[in-house]
N, C-alpha and C positions, 0 to 999 in steps of 0.2 A: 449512441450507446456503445459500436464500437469501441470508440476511442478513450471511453472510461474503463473498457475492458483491457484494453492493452495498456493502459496505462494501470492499472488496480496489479497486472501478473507484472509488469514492469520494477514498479516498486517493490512488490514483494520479494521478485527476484534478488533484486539490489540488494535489500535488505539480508539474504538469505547468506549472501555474499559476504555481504561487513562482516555479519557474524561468524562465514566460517572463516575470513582472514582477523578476529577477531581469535578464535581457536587455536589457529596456526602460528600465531606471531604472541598474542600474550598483552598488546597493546590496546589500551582503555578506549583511545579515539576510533576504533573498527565498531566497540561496542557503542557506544555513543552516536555515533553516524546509526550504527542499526537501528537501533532504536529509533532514533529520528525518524530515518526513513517510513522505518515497521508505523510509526502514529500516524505518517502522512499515507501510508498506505489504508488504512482502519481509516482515514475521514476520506478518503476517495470512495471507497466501498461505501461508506453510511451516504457518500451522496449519491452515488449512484441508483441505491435502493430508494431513499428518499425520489429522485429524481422517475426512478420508475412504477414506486407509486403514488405519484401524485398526474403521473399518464395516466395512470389507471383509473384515478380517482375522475382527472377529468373526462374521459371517453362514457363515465356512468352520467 
């Protein structure tokens, strides 16, 4: 579980990144990386939850 954690603020970071050297420079590819990133961040988190409850569901 850790490691979907650091990996979930990981992405996000990066993501956060693109976008402000996307602000800074005016260039489309910072936004497009963010983005990318930003979706791969959003289906780490839905697995993560996913993954934590379906612990839950099996421990009932």
């Amino acid at each position: 579980m850790l490691i979907f954690r650091w990996l979930l603020f990981l992405l996000l970071i990066a993501s956060a990144l693109s976008f402000a050297f996307y602000l800074g420079t005016g260039q489309m590819h910072y936004r497009r990386w963010g983005f990318t990133i930003l979706k791969w961040a959003i289906i780490a988190g839905l697995t993560f939850f996913a993954v934590l409850g379906l612990s839950r569901f099996m421990l009932i």
